[in-house]
C-alpha positions in Angstrom: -54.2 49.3 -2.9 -53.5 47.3 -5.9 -55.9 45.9 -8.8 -55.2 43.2 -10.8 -56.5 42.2 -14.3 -56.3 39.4 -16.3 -56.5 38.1 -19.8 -57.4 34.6 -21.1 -55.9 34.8 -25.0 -57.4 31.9 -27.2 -60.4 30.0 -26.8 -58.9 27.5 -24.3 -60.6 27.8 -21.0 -58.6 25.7 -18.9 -57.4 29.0 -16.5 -60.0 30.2 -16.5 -61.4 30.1 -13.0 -57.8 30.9 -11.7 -57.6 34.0 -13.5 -61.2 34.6 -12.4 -60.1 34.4 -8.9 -56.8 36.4 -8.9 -59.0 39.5 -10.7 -62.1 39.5 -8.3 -60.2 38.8 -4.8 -58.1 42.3 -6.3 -61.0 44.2 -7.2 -59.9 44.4 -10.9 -61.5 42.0 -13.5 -61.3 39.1 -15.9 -61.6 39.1 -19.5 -61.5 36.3 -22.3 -60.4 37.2 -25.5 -60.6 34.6 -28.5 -60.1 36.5 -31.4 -58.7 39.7 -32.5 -61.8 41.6 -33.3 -62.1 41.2 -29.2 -59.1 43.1 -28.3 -60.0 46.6 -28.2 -63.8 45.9 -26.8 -62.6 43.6 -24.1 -59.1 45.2 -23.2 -61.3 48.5 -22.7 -63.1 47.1 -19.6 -60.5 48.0 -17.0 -61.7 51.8 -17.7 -64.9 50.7 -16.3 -63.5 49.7 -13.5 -61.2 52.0 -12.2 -64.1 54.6 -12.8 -66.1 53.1 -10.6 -64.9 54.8 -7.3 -65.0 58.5 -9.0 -68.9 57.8 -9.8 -70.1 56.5 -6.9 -68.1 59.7 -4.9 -70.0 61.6 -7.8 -66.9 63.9 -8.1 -66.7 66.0 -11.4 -62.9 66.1 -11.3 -61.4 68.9 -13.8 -58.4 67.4 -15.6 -55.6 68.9 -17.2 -53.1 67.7 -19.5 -49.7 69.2 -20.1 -48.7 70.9 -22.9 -48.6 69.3 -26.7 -48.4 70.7 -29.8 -50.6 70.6 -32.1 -52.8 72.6 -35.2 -55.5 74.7 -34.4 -59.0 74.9 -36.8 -57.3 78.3 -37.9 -54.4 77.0 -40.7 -52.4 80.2 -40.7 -51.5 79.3 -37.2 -49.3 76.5 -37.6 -48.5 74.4 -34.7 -49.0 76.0 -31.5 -49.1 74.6 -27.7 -52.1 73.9 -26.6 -53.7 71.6 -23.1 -56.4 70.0 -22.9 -58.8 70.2 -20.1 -61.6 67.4 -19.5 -64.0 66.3 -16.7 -66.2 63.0 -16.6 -69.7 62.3 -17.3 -71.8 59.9 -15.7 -75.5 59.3 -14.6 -76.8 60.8 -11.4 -79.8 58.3 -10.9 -79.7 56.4 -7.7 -80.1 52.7 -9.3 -77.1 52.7 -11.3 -74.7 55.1 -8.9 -73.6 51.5 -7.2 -72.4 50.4 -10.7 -70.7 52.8 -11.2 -71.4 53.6 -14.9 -68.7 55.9 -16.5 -70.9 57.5 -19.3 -68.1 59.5 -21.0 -66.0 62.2 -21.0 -66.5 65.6 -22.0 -63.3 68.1 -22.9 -61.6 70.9 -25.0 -58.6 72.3 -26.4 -57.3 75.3 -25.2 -54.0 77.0 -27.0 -51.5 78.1 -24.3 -51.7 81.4 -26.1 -55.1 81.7 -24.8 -54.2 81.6 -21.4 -51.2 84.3 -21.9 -54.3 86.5 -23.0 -55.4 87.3 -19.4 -51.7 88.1 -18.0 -50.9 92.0 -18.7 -47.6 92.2 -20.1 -47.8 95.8 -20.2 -47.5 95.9 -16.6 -44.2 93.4 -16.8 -41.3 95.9 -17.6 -38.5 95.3 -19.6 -37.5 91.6 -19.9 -40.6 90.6 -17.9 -42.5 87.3 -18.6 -44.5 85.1 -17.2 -44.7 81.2 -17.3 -46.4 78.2 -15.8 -45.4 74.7 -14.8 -47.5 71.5 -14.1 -47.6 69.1 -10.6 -44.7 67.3 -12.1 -42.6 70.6 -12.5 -42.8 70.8 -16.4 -43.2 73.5 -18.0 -46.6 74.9 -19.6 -45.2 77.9 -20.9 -42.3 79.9 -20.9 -40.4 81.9 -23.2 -37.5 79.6 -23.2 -39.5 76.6 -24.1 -38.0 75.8 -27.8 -40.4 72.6 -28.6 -39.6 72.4 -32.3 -36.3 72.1 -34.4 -35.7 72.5 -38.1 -34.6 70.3 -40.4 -36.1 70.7 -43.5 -39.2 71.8 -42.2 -40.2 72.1 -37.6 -40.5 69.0 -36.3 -41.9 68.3 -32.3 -38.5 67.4 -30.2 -38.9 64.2 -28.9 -38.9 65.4 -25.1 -40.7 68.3 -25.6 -43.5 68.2 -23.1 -41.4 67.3 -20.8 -39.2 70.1 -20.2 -38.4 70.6 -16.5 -38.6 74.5 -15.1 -34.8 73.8 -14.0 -33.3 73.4 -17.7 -34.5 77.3 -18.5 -34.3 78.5 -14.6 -31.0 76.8 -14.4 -28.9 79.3 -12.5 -31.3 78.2 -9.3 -28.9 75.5 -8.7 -30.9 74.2 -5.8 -34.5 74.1 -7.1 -36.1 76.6 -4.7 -38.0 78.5 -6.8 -39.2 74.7 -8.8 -39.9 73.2 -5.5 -42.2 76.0 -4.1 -44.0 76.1 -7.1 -44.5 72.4 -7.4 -45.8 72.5 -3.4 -48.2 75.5 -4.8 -46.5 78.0 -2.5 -47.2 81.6 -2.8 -44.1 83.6 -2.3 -41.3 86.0 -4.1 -37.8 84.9 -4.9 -34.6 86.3 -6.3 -31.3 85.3 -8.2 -29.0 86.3 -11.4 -29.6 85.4 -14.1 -28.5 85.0 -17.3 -30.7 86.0 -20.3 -29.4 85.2 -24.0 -30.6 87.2 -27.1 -29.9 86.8 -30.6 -30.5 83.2 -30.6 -28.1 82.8 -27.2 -25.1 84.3 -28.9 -25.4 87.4 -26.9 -26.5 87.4 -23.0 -27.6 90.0 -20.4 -26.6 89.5 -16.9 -29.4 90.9 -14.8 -31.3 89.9 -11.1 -34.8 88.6 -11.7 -37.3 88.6 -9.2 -40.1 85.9 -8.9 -43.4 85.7 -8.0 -45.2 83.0 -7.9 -48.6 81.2 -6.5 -50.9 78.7 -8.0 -53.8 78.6 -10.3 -57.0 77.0 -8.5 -58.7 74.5 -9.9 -55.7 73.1 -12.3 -52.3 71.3 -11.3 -50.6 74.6 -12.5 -48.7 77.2 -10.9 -47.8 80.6 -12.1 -44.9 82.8 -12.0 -43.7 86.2 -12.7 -40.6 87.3 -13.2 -39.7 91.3 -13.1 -36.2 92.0 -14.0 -35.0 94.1 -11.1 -36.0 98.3 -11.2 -38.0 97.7 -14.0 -41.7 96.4 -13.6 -42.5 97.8 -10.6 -42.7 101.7 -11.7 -45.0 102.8 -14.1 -47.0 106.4 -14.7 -50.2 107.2 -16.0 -51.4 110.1 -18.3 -54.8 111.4 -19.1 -56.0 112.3 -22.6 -59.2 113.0 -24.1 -60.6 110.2 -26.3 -60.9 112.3 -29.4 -57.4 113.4 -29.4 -56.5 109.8 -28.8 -58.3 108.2 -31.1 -57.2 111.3 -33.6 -53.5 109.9 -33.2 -54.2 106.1 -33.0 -55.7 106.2 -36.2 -52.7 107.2 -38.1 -51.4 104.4 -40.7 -48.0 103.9 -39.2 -49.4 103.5 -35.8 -50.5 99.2 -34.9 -50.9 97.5 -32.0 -50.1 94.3 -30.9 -52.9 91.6 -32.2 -51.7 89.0 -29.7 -52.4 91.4 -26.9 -55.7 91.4 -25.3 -57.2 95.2 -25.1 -60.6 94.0 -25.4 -62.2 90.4 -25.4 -63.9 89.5 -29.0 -64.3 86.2 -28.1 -67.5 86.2 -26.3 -69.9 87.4 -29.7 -69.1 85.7 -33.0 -70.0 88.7 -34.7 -66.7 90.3 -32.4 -64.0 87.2 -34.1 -63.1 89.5 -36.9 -62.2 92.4 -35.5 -58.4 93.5 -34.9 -57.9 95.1 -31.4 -57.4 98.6 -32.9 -61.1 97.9 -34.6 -62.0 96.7 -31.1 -60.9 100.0 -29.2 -62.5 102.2 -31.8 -65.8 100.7 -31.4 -65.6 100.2 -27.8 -64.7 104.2 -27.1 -67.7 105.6 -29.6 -70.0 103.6 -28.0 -70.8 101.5 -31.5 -70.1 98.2 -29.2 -71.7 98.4 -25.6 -71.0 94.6 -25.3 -67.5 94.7 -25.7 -65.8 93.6 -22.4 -62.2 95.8 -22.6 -59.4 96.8 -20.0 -60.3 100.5 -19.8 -57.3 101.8 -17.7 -55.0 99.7 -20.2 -56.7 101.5 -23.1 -56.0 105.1 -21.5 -52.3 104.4 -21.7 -52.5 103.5 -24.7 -54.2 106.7 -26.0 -51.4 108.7 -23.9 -48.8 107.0 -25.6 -50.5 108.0 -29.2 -50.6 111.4 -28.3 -47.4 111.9 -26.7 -45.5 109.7 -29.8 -47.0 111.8 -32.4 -44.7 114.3 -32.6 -41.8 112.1 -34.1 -44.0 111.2 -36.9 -43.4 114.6 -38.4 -39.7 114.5 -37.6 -39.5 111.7 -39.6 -41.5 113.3 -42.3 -38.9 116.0 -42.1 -35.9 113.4 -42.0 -37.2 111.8 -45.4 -37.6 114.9 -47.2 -34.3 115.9 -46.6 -32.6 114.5 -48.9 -29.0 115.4 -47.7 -29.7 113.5 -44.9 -30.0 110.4 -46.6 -29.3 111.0 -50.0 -28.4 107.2 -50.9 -31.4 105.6 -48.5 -28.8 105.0 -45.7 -31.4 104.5 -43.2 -34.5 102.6 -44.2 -36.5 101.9 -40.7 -37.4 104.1 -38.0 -39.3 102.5 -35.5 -40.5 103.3 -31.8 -42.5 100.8 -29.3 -43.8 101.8 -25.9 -45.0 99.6 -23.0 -48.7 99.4 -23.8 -47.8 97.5 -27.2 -48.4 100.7 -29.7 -46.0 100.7 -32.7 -45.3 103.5 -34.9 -42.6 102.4 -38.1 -41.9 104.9 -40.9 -40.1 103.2 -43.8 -37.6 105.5 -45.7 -37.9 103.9 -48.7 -40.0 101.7 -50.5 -41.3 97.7 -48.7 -40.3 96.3 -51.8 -36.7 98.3 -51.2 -35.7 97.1 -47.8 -32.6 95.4 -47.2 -34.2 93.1 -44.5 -37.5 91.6 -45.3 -37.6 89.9 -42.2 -37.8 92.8 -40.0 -39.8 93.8 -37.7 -42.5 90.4 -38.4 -46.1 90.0 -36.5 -44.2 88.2 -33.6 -41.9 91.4 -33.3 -44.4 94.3 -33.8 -46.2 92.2 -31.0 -43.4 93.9 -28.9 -41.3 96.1 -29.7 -40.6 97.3 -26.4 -39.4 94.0 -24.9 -38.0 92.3 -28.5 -34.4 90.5 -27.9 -33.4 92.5 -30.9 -33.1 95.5 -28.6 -31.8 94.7 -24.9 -33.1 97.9 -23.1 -31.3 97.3 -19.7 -28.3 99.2 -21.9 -29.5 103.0 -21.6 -26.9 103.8 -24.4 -27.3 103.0 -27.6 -26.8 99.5 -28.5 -26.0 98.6 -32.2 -26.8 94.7 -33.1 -26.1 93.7 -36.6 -28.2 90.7 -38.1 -25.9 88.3 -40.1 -26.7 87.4 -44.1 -27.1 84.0 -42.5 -30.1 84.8 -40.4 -31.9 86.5 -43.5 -33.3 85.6 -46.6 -31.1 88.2 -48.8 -27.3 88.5 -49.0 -26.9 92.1 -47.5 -26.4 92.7 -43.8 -28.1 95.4 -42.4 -27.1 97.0 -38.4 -30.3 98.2 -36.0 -29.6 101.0 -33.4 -32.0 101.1 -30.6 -32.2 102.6 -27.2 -34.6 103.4 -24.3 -36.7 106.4 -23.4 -36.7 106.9 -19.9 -39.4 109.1 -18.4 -36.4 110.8 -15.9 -32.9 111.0 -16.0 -32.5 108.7 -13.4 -31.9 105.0 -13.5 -35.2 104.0 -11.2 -37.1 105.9 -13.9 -39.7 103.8 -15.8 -38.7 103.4 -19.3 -41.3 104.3 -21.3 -40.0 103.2 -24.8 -38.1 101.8 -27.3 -36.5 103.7 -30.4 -34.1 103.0 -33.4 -33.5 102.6 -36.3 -31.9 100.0 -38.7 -29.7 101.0 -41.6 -27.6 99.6 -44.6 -24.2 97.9 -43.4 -22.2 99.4 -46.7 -23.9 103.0 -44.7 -22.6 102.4 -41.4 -19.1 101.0 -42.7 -18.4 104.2 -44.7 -20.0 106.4 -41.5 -17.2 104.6 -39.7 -14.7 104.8 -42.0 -15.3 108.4 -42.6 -15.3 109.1 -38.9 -12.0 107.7 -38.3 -10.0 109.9 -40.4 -10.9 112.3 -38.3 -8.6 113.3 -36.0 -8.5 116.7 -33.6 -5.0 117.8 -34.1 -4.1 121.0 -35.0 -2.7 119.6 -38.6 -5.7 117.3 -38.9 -3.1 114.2 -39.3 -3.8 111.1 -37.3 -0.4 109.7 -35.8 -2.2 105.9 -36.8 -4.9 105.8 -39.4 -6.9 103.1 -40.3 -5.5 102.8 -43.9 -1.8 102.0 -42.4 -1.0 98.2 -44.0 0.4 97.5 -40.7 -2.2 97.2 -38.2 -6.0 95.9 -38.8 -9.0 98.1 -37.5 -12.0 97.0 -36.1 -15.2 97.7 -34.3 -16.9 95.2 -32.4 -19.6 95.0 -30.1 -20.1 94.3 -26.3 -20.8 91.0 -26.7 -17.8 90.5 -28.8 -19.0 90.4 -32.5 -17.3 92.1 -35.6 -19.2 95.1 -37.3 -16.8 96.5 -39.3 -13.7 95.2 -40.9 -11.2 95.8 -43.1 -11.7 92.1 -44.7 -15.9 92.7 -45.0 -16.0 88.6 -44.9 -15.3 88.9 -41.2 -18.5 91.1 -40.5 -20.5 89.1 -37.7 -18.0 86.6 -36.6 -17.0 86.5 -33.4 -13.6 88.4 -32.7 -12.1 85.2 -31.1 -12.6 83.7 -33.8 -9.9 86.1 -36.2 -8.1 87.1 -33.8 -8.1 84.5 -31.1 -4.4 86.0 -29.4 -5.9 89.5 -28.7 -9.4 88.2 -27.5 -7.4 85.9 -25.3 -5.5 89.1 -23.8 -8.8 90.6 -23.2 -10.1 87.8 -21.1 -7.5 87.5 -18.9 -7.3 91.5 -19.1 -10.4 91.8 -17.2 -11.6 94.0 -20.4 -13.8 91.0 -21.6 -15.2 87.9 -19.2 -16.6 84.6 -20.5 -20.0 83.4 -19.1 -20.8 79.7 -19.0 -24.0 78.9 -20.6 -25.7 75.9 -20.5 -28.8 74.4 -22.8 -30.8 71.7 -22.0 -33.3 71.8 -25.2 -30.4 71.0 -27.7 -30.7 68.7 -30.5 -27.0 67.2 -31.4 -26.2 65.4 -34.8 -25.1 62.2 -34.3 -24.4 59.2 -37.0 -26.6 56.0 -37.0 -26.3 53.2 -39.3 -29.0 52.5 -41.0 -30.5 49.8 -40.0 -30.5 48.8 -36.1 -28.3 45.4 -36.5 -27.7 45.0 -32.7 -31.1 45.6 -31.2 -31.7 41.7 -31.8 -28.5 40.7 -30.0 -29.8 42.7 -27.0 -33.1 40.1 -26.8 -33.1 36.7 -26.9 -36.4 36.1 -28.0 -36.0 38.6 -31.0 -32.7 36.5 -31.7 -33.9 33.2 -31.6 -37.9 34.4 -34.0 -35.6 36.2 -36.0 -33.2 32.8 -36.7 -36.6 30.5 -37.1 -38.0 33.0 -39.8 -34.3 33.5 -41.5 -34.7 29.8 -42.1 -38.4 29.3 -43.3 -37.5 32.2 -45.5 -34.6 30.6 -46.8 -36.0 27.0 -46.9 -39.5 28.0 -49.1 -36.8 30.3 -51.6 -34.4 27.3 -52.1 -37.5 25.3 -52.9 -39.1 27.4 -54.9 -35.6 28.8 -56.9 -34.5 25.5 -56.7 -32.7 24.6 -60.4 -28.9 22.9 -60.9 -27.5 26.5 -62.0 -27.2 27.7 -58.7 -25.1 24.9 -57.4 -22.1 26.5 -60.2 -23.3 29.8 -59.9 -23.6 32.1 -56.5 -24.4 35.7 -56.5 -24.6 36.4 -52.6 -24.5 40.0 -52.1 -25.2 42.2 -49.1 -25.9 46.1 -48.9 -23.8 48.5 -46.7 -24.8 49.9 -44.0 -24.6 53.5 -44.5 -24.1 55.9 -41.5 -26.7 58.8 -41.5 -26.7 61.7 -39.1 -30.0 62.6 -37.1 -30.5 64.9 -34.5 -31.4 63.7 -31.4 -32.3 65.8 -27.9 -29.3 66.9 -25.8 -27.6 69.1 -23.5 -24.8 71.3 -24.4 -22.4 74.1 -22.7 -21.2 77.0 -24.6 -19.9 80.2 -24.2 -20.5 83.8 -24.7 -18.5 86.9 -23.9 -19.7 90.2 -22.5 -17.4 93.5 -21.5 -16.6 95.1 -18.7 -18.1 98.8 -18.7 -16.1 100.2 -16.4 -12.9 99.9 -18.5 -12.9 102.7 -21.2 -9.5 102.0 -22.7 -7.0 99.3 -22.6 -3.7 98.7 -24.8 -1.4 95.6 -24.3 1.3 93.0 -25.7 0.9 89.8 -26.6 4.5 87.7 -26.5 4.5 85.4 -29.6 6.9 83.4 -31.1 9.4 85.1 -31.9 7.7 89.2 -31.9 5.6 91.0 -30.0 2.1 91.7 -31.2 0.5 95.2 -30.0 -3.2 96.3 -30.0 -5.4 99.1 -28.3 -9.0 98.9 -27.2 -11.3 102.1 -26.9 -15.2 102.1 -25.9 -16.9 104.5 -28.4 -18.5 106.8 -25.8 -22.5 106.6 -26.1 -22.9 103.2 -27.2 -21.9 99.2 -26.5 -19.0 99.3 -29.5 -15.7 99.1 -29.3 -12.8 100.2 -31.7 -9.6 97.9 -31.4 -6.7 98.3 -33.6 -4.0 95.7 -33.9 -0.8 94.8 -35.0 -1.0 92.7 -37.8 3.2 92.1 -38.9 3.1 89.5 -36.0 1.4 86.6 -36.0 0.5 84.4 -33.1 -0.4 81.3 -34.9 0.6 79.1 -31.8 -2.6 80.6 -30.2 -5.6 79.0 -31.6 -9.1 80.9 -31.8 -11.7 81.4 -29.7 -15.2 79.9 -30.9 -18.0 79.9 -29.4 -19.3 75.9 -30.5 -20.9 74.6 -28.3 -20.2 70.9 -26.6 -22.3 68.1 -25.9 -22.3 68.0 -22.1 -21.8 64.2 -22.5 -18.4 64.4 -24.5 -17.3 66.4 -21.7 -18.4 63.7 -19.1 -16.3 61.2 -20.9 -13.2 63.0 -22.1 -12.8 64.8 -19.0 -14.1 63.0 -16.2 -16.7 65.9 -15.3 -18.0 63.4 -12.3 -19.0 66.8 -10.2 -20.8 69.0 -13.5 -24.1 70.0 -13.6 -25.2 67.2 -15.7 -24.2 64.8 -12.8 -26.2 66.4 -10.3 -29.0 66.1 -12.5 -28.6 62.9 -13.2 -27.9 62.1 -9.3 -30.8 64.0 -8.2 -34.4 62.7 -8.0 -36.7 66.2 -8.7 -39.9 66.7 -6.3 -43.7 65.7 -7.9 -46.4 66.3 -6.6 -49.7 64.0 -7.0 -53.0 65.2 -7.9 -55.2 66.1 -4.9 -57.7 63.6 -5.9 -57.6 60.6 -6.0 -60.6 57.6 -6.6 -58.5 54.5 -6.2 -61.4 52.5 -4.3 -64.7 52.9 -3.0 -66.1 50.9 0.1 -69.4 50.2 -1.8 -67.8 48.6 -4.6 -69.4 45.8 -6.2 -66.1 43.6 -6.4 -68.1 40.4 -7.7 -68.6 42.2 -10.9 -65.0 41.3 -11.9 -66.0 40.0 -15.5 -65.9 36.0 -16.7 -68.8 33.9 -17.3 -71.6 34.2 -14.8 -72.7 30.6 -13.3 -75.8 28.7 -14.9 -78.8 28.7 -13.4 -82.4 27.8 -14.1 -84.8 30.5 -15.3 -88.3 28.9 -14.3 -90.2 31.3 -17.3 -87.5 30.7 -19.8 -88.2 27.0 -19.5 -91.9 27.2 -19.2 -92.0 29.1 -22.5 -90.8 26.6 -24.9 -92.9 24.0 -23.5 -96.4 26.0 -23.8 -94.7 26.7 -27.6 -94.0 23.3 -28.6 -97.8 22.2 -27.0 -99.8 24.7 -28.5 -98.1 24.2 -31.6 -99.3 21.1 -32.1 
């Protein structure tokens, strides 16, 4: 089951018939090459060779690579995933199907995007996706796949293609829901999971179920995941098509370009058109060849009928001034499940705080965006950092869901909120907590007391408001590291272990590689021979009397420089516990006690906390949330049992492809390459003579 091939380098031939031998009794083959210009033609034969078996079974195997990155013919793309799918061409004719002639091969490239086209996220719920892996368990797609970095400008990870399903799935410890797709099972599975937002500083605990079978024809199979109650309810309504398209023509209303309504790939003349074109055309009858997903473009007409009602309450909202006298509120937005958009800016595009709000990739959907985690029914603030933005204001988004019933089985239908000014929501705040509903309308404690320090901070633990503004969007461990610490062990806050496995770390290289040539020999001892030609020709050709008085032997430093290389990392992130509406406690310091008060804000996922702030517990040091290179813990703290251990330990399962054309009984093995034996050609001889007679 083996082949072997050989190469004779140079011209000498003295091996020759041993190589020979060794190549032809293996079925592989012999080749000679003399001079460079022979490489490539000659080393190219063993393709020939191990073709052979697929043409004679005359099997047009469909390959399929795993995913790469690359550009598309389209430059406003960027680099996107794509795979690359490829079949062989050879010649059918009956006197060279022995030989086994390998013609060519014929192939495309197909963006993964492409292949999301024909999966209906509309039918996937909140937090539903879908994703596919190869043979080898890799992943083809999946929103968790992060194959490009920034540094400067995106760069490919080194490891990228090879991303395991079990470094994004990996709270299935034991690889069931890997395996059974790698053995192209067709079956449903369930677990917890853990799924970070807000580039993983924030994470939703939720159960996830699976489904997943494979794709014929390809070494792919496909899941599903549903996040539990959502996905599997849905309604329809009925509308006519003119009052439809009526509402979806309205100039705040877009749908998602990304998603697939109708095909306009099939005509050229279709390329150009948006969906919303697509739709328009399709339902008057303009475009009879259109091929669109009717039932999917009923919902959508509900859903612009039944949505246009808030346009005019936002209408209403902007030209009342009171409301919003100094342009508070800038975005109101609303997303439902079918993709449709409506955003109504309060004040001028050029005006808006964020620019970055609401891009392509978001409008594509609203309705399942990390910026607005609808598992929370309340509403749930989330403030984007001046970090994370082009500008230097910070601006806070309020979102929630629409649920078709008050009940918690109910589909949810839709997404709402708004986003506002930071400076607006602080003075909201502010204003609010002055407020107090005793009969004198005095607050025992008020916010503006120089003894204690007010705040209001999220579920996930982050700082929106602030006496010290510099604080807004840090972490509260991080300021007040005593209090959060109370909290944990209070039950009112509980830290979740997350772990990823597509980090790039910095780490400092020198910066040039002086120890790779102590590793090899060989590289030691060429590199010593050159080192002294080198310096033999210069002290021959430099050669003068001067230099025997005069040295000037200099050598640069080595300058460490940092790179970022692939590797995995734990960190944490904090989440609180609903069911606790109000918690006070003290915090034994030094040499006082330091008092504080937590209070859920009824409604919403914030939290007011007010604390002490004459004692200070400087012996208790913050709570970050940095993450650490799961190899530092393996070293410093003997982590023999971790995660990354069983990893290492573990060998995942592969599976081969199906076919396979190692050898073929009616092989010709005597065409294994070399120099065929002489032999006498009676009309090659005959020739020349009859030439060299008649001649004369």
């Amino acid at each position: 089951q083996v082949r072997i091939f050989t190469y004779l380098i140079g011209r000498e031939a003295a091996f020759a018939d041993n190589l020979k031998w060794m190549a032809c009794a293996n079925k592989g083959f012999f080749t000679q090459i003399s001079t460079l210009a022979d490489v490539q033609e000659n080393v190219m034969e063993y393709l020939h060779v191990l073709s052979r078996p697929k043409v004679i079974d005359q099997e047009h195997d469909v390959v399929w690579t795993e995913a790469y990155i690359d550009s598309t013919l389209a430059d406003d793309q960027g680099l996107v995933l794509m795979t690359t799918v490829a079949m062989p061409v050879f010649s059918k004719q009956n006197e060279t199907r022995s030989k086994g002639i390998l013609l060519g091969v014929v192939g495309t490239d197909v963006p993964v995007k492409e292949l999301l086209k024909t999966i209906p996220k509309y039918k996937l719920g909140i937090h539903g996706y879908a994703f596919a892996i190869t043979n080898n368990g890799y992943i083809l797609t999946h929103p968790e796949l992060r194959p490009l970095y920034e540094e400067g400008k995106k760069r490919r990870k080194p490891n990228y293609s090879s991303v395991d399903l079990s470094e994004v799935e990996w709270e299935d410890r034991d690889d069931v829901l890997r395996n059974a797709m790698v053995n192209r099972k067709t079956g449903k599975f369930s677990m917890e999971v853990k799924k970070t937002v807000d580039k993983g500083k924030r994470v939703l605990v939720m159960t996830n179920d699976y489904y997943y079978t494979d794709i014929k024809g390809t070494p792919f199979s496909l899941g599903v995941a549903l996040s539990r109650g959502h996905g599997k309810y849905f309604f329809r309504g009925n509308v006519t098509v003119e009052e439809g398209l009526h509402d979806l023509e309205h100039p705040d209303v877009s749908l998602a370009d990304e998603w697939s309504y109708c095909n306009t790939d099939l005509h050229p003349e279709h390329r150009q058109m948006t969906q919303l074109e697509a739709i328009k055309r399709y339902l008057t009858g303009k475009e009879p060849l259109l091929q669109c997903k009717y039932l999917l473009i009923q919902e959508v007409l509900f859903d612009a009928v039944v949505s246009a009602p808030i346009e005019a309450y936002w209408t209403s909202l902007a030209l009342n001034k009171s409301e919003n006298s100094d342009k508070g509120v800038e975005v109101a937005f609303l997303g439902t499940r079918t993709g449709l958009s409506r955003i109504n800016l309060f004040v001028g595009p050029e005006q808006l705080t964020n620019q970055d709000f609401l891009t392509a990739e978001d409008k594509e959907n609203i309705f399942n965006a990390d910026h607005f985690p609808l598992c929370l029914i309340f509403f749930f603030f989330f403030l984007i950092h001046p970090a994370e933005t082009a500008n230097k204001s910070n601006v806070v988004t309020a979102s929630t869901a629409i649920q078709l019933l008050d009940d918690r089985k109910s589909p949810v239908v839709a997404a709402v909120g708004i986003q506002m000014k930071l400076e607006f929501f602080q003075r909201k705040f502010w204003t609010a907590s002055r407020q107090c509903a005793s009969l004198d309308g005095r607050c025992a404690i008020s916010c503006d007391d120089e003894t204690i320090n007010c705040y209001l901070i999220d579920n996930n633990g982050f700082i929106l408001v602030s006496e010290d503004y510099t604080q807004t969007g840090y972490f509260f461990g991080e300021v007040e590291g005593a209090v959060m610490n109370k909290l944990l062990i209070m039950g009112s806050f509980k830290r979740i272990t997350l772990y990823d496995y597509q980090a790039m770390c910095r780490t400092n290289k020198e910066s040039s590689d002086s120890a790779h040539s102590l590793l090899d020999p060989y590289n030691a001892f060429f590199a010593a021979v050159k080192w002294i030609m080198t310096e033999l020709v210069l002290f021959l050709v430099e050669f003068n009397l001067c230099s025997w008085w005069h040295s000037d032997l200099t050598a640069k430093a080595q300058r460490l420089k940092q790179t970022l290389e692939p590797c995995d990392t734990e960190y944490p992130a904090f989440v609180s516990e609903r069911t606790i509406k109000e918690t006070t406690g003290n915090i034994a310091c030094d040499d006082c006690f330091k008092s504080f008060v937590i209070q859920q804000i009824p409604s919403s996922n914030l939290f007011m906390v007010v604390v002490d702030n004459e004692c200070f517990c400087d012996s208790v040091p913050p709570i970050t949330m940095a993450p650490i290179e799961i190899r530092s813990l393996l070293n410093y703290f003997a982590h023999n049992e971790s995660l990354k251990c069983e990893r290492l330990k573990s060998q995942k399962i592969r599976r081969r492809p199906e076919s396979c054309h190692g050898f073929h009984p009616e092989e010709n093995a005597r065409e294994c390459g070399g120099v065929s034996g002489l032999s006498v050609k009676p009309p090659l001889v005959v020739l020349p003579l009859l030439l060299m007679i008649f001649s004369r």
